[in-house]
N, C-alpha and C positions, 0 to 999 in steps of 0.2 A: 693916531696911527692910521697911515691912507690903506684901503683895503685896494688890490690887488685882484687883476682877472682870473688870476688861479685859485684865492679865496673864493669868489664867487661860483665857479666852477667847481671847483670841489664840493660844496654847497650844495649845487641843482642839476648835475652832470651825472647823475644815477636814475637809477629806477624808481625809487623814492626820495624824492629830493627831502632837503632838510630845512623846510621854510622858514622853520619859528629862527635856524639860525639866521639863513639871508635875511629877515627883516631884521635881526640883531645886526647887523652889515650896517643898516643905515641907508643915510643919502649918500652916503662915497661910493655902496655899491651901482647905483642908477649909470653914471657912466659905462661900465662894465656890460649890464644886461640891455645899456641900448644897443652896444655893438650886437651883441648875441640876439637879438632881437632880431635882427638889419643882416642879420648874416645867412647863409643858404641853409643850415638846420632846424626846420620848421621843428619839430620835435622840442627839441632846445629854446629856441624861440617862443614856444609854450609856455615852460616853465620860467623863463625870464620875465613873460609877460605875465603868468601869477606871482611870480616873486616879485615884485615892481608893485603890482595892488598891497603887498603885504608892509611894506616901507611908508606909501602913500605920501602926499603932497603932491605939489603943482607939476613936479618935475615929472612924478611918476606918471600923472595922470595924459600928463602928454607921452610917454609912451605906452602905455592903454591905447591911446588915440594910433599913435604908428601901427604898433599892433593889430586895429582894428581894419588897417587901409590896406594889409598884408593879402597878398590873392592867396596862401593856402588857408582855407577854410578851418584846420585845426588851432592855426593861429588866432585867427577872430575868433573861434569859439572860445578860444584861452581867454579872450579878451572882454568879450560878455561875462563868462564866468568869474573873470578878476575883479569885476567891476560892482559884484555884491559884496565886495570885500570893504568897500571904499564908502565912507560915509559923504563925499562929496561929488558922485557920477555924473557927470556933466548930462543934461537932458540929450541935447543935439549928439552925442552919442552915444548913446543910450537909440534915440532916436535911428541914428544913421544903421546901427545893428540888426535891429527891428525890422528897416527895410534891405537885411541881409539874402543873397541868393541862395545862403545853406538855411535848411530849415532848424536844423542846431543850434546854429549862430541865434534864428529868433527865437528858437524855444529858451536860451539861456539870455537871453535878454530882454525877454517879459519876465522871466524869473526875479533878475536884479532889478526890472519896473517896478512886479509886485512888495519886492524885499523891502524898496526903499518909497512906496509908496510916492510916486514919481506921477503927480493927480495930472500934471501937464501933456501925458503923455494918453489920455484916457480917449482920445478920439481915435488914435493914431491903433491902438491897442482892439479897440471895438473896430474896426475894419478888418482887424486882422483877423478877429474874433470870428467875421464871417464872412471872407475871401481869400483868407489863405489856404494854399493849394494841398497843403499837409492837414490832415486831419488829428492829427497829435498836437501840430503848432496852434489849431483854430482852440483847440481841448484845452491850452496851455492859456489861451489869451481869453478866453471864457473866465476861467477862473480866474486872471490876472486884473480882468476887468469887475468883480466883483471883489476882488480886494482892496482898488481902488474906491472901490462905492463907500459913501458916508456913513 
């Protein structure tokens, strides 16, 4: 049965979307939430980019990545956030988040660094630790760098 952008919408188009359903959707839904992704409803675009994490694979994780290159800042935070969801987070975005101009954006992406214990990233992570201009993100990449430790 092809799933349908009105399936999908009915799905994530509230207040509390209905996750566990959309990942029941599948990969038929991922066409669907790239549109919605790509479309002028950042709000929306949100939840499509964490319903997307919830499906997972190659397909998803490339829109993660759209997601991520999105200029409203809630979008990329979606997108950090979706990204502890995923047991295969690509480094280089993961990376690319990190050196995000929302401080959100990096507090939720040393989160999914520390989640996924991501050792690759522990230079990158210890700068942040003590040159970011947020005092919340340096408190985030502190402890993100000690859960990377051995």
């Amino acid at each position: 049965m092809a799933v349908t952008m009105q399936q999908v919408l009915a799905v994530i188009d509230k207040d509390e979307p209905d996750y566990e359903r959309v990942a029941k959707l599948g990969k038929d839904a991922l066409p669907h939430l790239r549109k919605i992704i790509e479309a002028d409803d950042p709000m929306l675009a949100s939840k499509a980019t964490y319903a997307a994490s919830l499906i997972g694979g190659a397909d998803a994780m490339e829109l993660l990545d759209h997601a991520a290159n999105r200029k409203e800042p809630e979008v990329r935070v979606a997108a950090a956030h979706a990204l502890g969801n995923t047991s295969d987070a690509p480094p280089q975005l993961l990376e690319k988040l990190l050196g995000d101009n929302d401080a959100g954006v990096r507090k939720l992406a040393l989160r999914t660094v520390a989640q996924h214990r991501v050792h690759g990233l522990q230079s990158k992570v210890a700068t942040i630790a003590k040159r970011d201009p947020e005092e919340f993100v340096r408190a985030a990449a502190a402890d993100t760098n000690r859960k990377l430790k051995p």
